[in-house]
C-alpha positions in Angstrom: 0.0 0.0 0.0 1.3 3.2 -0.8 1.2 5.9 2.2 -0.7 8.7 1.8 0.8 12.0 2.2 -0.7 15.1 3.9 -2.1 17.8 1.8 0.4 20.7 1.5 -0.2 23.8 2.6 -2.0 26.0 -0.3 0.4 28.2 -2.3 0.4 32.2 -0.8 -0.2 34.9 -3.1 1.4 38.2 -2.1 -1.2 40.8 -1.2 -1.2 44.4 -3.0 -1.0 46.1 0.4 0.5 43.3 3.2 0.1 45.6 6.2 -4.0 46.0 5.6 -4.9 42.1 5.2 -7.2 40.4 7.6 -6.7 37.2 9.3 -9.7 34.6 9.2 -10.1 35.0 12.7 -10.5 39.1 12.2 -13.2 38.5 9.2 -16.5 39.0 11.5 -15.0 41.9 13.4 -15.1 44.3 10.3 -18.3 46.3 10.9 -19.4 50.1 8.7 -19.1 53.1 9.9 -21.6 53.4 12.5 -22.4 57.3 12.2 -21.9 59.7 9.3 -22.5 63.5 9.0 -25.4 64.8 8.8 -26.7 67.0 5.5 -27.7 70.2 6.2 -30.8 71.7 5.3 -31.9 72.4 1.7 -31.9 76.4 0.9 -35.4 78.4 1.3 -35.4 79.4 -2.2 -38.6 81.2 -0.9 -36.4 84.0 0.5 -33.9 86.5 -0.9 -30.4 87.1 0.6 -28.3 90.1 -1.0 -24.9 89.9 -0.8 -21.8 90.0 -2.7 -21.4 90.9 -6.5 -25.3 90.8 -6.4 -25.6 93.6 -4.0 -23.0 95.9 -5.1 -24.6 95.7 -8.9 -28.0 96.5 -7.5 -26.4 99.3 -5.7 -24.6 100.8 -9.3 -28.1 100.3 -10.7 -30.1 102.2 -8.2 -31.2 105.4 -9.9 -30.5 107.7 -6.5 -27.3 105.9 -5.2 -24.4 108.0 -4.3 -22.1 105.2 -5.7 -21.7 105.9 -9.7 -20.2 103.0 -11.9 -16.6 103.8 -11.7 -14.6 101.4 -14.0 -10.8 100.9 -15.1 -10.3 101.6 -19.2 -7.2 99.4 -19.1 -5.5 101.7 -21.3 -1.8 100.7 -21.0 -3.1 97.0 -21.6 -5.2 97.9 -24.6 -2.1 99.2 -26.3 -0.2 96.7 -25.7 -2.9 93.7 -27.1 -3.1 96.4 -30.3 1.0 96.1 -30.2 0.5 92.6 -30.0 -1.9 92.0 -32.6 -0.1 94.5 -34.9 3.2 93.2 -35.1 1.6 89.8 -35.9 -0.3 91.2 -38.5 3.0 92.6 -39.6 5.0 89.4 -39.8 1.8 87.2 -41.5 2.3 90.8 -44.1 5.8 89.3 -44.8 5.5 85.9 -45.1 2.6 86.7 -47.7 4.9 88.6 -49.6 7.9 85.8 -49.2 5.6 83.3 -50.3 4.1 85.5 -53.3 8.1 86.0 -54.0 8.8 82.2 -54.3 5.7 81.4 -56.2 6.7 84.0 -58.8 9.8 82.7 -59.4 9.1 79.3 -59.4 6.7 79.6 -62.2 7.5 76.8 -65.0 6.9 79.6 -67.8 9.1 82.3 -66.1 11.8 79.3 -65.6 11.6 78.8 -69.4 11.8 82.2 -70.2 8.1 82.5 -71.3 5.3 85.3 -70.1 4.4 84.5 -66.9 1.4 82.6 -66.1 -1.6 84.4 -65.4 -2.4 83.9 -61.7 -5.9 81.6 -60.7 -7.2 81.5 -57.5 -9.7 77.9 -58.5 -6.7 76.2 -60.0 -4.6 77.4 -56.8 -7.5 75.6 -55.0 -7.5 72.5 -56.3 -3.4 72.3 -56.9 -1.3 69.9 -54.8 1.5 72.6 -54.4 2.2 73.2 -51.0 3.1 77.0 -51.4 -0.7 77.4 -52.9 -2.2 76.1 -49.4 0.6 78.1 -47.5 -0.7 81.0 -49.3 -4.2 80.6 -48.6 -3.6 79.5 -44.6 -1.9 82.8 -44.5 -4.2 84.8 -45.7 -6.9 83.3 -43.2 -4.5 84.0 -41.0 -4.3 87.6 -41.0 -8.2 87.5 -42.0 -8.5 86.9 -38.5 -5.7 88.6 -37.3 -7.2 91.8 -38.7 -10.8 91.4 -37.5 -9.6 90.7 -33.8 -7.2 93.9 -34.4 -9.5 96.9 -35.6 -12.3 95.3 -33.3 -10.2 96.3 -30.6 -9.4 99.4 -31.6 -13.0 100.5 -32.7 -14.3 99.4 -29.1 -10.8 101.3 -27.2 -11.7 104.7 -29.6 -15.0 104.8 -28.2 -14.2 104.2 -25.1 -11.7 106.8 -25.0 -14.5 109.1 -27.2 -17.2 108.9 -24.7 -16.1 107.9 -21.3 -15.0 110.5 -19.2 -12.3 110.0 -16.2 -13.9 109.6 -12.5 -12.9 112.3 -10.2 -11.9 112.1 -6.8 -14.7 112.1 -5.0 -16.9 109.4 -7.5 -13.9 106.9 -6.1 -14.1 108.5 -2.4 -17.8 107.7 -2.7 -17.2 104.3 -4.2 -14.4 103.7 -1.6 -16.5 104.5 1.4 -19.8 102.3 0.5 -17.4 99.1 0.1 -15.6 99.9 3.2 -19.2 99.8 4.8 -20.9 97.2 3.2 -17.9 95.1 2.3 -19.5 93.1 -0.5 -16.3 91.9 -2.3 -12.7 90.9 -1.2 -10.8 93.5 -0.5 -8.2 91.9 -2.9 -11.1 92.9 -5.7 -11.6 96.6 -4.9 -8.1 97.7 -5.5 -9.4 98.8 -9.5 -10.3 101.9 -7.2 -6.7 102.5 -6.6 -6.0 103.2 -10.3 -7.1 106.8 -10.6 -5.9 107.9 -13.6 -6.8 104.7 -15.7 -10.5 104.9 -14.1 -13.5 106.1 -16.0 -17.3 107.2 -15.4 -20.4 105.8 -17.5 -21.5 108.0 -19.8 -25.0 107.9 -18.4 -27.2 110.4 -19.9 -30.2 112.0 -17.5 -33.9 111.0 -18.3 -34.9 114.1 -19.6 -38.4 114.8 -19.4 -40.8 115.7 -21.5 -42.2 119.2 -22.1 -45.4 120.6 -21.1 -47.4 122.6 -23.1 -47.1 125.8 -21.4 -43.0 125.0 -21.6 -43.6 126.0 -25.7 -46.2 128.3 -26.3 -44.4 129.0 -29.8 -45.7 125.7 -30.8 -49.0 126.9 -31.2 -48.4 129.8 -33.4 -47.0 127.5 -36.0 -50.4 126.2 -37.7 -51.5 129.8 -38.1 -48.1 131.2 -39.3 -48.3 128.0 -42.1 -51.8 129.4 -43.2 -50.3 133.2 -43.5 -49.4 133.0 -47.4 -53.0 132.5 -47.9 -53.6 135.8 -46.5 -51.0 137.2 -48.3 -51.8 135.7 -51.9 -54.3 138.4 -52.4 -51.7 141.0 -51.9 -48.8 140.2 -54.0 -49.8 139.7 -57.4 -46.4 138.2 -58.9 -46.7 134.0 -58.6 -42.9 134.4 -57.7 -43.5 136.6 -54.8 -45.9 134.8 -54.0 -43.5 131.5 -53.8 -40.8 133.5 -52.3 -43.2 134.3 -49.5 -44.4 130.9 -49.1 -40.8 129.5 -49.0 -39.9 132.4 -46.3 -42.6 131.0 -43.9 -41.9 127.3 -44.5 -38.5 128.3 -43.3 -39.3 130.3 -39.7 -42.4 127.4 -39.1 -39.7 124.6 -39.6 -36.7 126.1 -37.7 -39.6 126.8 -34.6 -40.6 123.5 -35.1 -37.0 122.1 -34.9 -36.3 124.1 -32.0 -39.3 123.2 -29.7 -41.3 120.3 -31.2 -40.4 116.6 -30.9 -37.9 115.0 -33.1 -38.9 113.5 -36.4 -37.3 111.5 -39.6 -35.8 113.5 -41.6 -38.0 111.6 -44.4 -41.4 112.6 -42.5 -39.5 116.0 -42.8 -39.0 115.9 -46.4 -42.6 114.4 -47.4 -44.2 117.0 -45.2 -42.5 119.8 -46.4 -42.7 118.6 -50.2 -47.0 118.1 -49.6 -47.2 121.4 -48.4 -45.1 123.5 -50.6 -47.3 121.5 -53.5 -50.1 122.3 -52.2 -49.3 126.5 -51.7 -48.1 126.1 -55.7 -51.2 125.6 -56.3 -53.2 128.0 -54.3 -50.5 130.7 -55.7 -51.4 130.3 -59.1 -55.6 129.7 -58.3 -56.0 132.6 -56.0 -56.7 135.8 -57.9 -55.4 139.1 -56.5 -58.3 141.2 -54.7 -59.4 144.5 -56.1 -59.4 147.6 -54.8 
């Protein structure tokens, strides 16, 4: 009989992390977290809460607050993006004229001492050259170049056009509401610092409309309009006649201007044009009265 050997121990495997495995003997004392952290309470979306960027932009935006919008321009960094851009527009200037230089001389005909080969932009297109496509990538290139450049230069000139620099006591004002309130970091409120290189709104005052009794001129203008009727049977001439219709028409629409609302300068035009047609023909109907 052959003896029967006892079973060898089973092979070990190494363990990715040896100091954290269990025992057998250690299996059933594992147990979860017993506790964990409670979460707090939803919002009350119900309720409004002001503070921070919202408050001090409710604040610029109140019509009576002593706190104006006070804002930098960033001048010295506008110039030197329009630097930036420029000098790159600049150098995609030159490597447009490089590569127009090699194309020209690399032209079979001009090589063979012919006339030069009249220049297509379809057969360019669908060419395998490389210095075709290098052409057309650069002229993208500085497409957009370009746009980005006078973009920023349109929106600096009109900011430089129409804003007008804060004064001292704008900032003060500024300065002391924040140090109340303290919406923002104080890290974010040092723009105020920047005096020169800040700038006011341009906002313009509701201006309010005029009363009646603010233009009593406006009510002569109706009867000064009818006045060349009166004075048809006077002059005899058509041409004085005109003359004094045109000399009316003049002081009604520079009163007019001057006090009445604002109209289209094609309402203007049509107006003016119906009723000078319309005294042409009463000047030449209207027979002078006898004495």
């Amino acid at each position: 009989m052959h003896a029967i050997n006892p079973p060898a121990d089973p092979p070990s495997f190494p363990t990715p992390y040896p100091h954290e495995a269990l025992q057998p003997s250690q299996w059933q004392t594992v147990t979860a977290p017993r506790s964990r952290p409670t979460a707090p309470d939803p919002p009350d979306l119900t309720q409004r809460t002001i503070g921070g960027y919202e408050m001090l932009a409710i604040e610029l935006s109140a019509p009576r607050s002593s706190v104006q919008p006070v804002y930098r321009r960033f001048e010295a960094l506008n110039h030197r993006i329009l630097l930036h851009l420029q000098d790159e527009i600049t150098e995609l200037e030159e490597h447009l004229r490089e590569t127009d230089e090699t194309i020209a001389q690399l032209d079979p005909a001009r090589v063979a001492g012919q006339q030069q080969t009249p220049a297509s932009r379809r057969a360019e297109a669908r060419s395998c050259d490389e210095l075709f496509h290098r052409r057309t990538f650069i002229l993208g290139r500085s497409f957009q170049k370009m746009e980005q450049y006078y973009r920023v230069l349109r929106d600096f000139q009109t900011v430089t056009k129409y804003a007008h620099s804060a004064d001292a006591a704008h900032v003060k004002a500024y300065q002391d509401w924040m140090a109340q309130h303290t919406p923002v970091h104080d890290s974010e409120t040092r723009f105020l610092n920047c005096g020169d290189d800040l700038m006011l709104l341009n906002v313009a005052p509701t201006v309010p409309p005029q009363q009646p009794d603010q233009c009593p001129s406006m009510g002569y203008i109706p009867v000064l309009l009818m006045l060349p009727l009166l004075l048809y049977s006077l002059i005899p001439s058509i041409v004085d006649r005109l003359a004094a219709t045109l000399l009316v028409a003049f002081v009604a629409t520079a009163l007019f201007a001057a006090r009445g609302p604002p109209l289209p300068p094609r309402d203007c035009l049509i107006a003016g044009g119906i009723y000078m047609f319309l005294m042409m023909v009463l000047a030449v109907g209207i027979p002078r009265s006898s004495r």
